[in-house]
Residue, then its C-alpha position, 0 to 999 in steps of 0.5 A: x500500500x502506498x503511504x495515503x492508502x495507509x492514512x486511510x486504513x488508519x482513519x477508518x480505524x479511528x472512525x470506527x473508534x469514534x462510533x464505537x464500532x469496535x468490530x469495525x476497529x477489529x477487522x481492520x488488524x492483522x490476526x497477529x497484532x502488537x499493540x502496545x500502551x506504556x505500562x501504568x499501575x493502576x490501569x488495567x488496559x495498559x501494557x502490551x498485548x498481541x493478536x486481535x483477542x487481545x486487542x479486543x480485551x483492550x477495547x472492552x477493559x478501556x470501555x469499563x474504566x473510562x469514558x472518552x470525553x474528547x479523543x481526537x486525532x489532528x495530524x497524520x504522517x506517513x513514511x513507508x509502512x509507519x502512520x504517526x497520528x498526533x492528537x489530544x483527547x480527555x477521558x473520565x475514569x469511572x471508579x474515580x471521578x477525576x478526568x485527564x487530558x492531554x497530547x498523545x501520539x500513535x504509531x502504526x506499521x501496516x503490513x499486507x493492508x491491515x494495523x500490523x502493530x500499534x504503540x501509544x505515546x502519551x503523558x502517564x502521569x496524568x493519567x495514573x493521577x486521575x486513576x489513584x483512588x480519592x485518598x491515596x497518598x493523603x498521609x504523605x504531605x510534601x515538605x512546606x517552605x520556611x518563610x522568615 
């Protein structure tokens, strides 16, 4: 494929994701997928998996914990099999309350017309934060400056 036909393909997956039509999102992977998210303690989704079952247990523990209150894409870049995709999204996390926001990148390798593999770059800490349960750390207070 050439490299606008790879935006394409990955479009179509966001489009998808966009109106939580995850079997969609699925089809458009190849059976033996990486998909990876920076592991995350405390967030049942992150870390690495392969193959779509895997990817489908993704969809389904991100769909129990959060909720997208923005996700959006903005720029696409291709370079032979690789799509980068640089947007922003908020999402709420629902055992906690809190919501994130924040920038995030993904790169994908497409291979024979499908997502062959996928890596999430985004800022963790906001995300861990919105995550801790209300309380967490509460007994640990952070040195106070002096003031003379």
């Amino acid at each position: 494929m050439n490299e606008q036909a790879n935006i394409s393909l990955i479009k179509q997956a966001y489009d998808a994701y966009g109106r939580g039509d995850i079997p969609t999102l699925l089809g458009l992977a190849a059976q033996d997928i990486d998909w990876e998210l920076p592991e995350v303690e405390g967030i049942p989704f992150s870390g690495k998996r392969h193959g779509v079952s895997e990817m489908a247990d993704f969809f389904r523990i991100l769909a129990e914990c959060q909720e997208p209150r923005e996700f959006q894409p903005d720029r696409f870049i291709a370079q032979d099999d690789q799509v980068v995709v640089q947007g922003h999204g908020t999402f709420a996390v629902k055992a906690t309350g809190a919501e994130f926001s924040g920038d995030w990148c993904h790169v994908f390798r497409i291979a024979g017309g499908k997502i062959a593999s996928f890596k999430e770059y985004d800022d963790t800490h906001q995300a861990a934060q919105a995550y801790r349960p209300r309380g967490a750390g509460a007994g640990i207070t952070a040195p106070q400056p002096s003031v003379h």
